[in-house]
N, C-alpha and C positions, 0 to 999 in steps of 0.2 A: 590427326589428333594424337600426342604422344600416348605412350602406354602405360595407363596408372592413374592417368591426369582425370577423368569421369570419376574416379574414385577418393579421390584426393579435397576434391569440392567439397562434398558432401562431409566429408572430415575434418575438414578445417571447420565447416558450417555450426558442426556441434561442438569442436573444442570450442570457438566462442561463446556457444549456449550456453555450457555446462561452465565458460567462466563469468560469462552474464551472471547467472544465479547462482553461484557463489559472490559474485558481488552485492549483492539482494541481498541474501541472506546475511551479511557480514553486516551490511549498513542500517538492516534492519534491527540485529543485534546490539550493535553502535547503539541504537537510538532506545531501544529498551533498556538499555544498563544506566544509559544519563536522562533520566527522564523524571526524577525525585520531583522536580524544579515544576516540571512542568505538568505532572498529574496534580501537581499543589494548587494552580491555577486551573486548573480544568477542575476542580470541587468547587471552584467560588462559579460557574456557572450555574445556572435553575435547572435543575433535575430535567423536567421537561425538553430545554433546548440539547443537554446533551443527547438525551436520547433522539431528536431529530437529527443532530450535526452527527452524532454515531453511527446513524442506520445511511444516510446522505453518503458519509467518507468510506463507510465498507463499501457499500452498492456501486456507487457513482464513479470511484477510484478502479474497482474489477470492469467496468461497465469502460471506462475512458481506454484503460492499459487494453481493452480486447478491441477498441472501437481503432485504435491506433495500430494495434498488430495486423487487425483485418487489412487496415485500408491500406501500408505500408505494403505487406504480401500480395494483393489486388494492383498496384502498380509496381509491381517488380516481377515479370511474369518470368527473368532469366536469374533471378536468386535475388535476394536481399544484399542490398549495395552497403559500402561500408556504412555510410551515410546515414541510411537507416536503421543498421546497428547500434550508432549512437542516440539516437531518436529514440529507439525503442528502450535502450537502458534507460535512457533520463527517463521517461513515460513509467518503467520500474521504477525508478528509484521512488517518482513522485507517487506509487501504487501503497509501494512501502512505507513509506514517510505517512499517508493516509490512512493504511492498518494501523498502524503504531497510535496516530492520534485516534482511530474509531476504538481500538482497543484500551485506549485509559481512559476515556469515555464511558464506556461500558464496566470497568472494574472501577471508576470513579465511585458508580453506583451501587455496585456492592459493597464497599466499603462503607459503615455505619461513621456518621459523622457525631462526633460527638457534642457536639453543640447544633443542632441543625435550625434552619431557619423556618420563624411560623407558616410562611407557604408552607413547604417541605413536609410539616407537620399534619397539613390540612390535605395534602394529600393522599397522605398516608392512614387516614382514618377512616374508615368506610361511615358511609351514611344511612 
């Protein structure tokens, strides 16, 4: 075994990490800044379904991106193959992409609609 080379893995291992998420973070960014279009469409859903499709894409999205790192790590017991590295970015990227929709979901519903619809009304009244 040259000398250095045990040391060199494991370096390489997390420059990729650290530029995984940076790519995360960048696309997630991406997707926050153009996103006018489509938190405009996510208010025409019923209060109700966002808040199931919100709690669903938080949950389910952290829940898939770990279920996929586990089981990736689990059959690679000599490191993470390139292969996997890409596997696991997309599985990011798609984690990302499902914050972004659970979180204008969620601020959908803070925002007051100023014309809101009679359900919308009826829920909001206590009885």
């Amino acid at each position: 075994m040259p000398l250095g080379s045990a040391s060199t893995r494991p370096q390489r291992s997390k420059s990729v990490q650290f530029a995984i998420f940076g790519l995360w973070l960048a696309y997630g960014i991406l997707l926050w800044r153009n996103s006018r279009a489509l938190f405009a469409k996510l208010r025409q859903i019923p209060r109700n379904r966002r808040v199931l499709a919100g709690s669903g894409l938080l949950f389910g999205s952290a829940a898939l991106l770990l279920a996929v790192m586990i089981g990736l790590y689990q059959l690679s017991p000599n490191g993470i193959s390139p292969l996997a590295w890409i596997i696991i970015s997309v599985a990011g990227a798609g984690f990302i992409h499902c914050q972004v929709l659970a979180a204008g979901l969620f601020m959908s519903m803070a925002v007051t609609d100023p014309n809101p619809e009679p359900s919308e009304l009826e829920e909001d009244t206590p009885q």
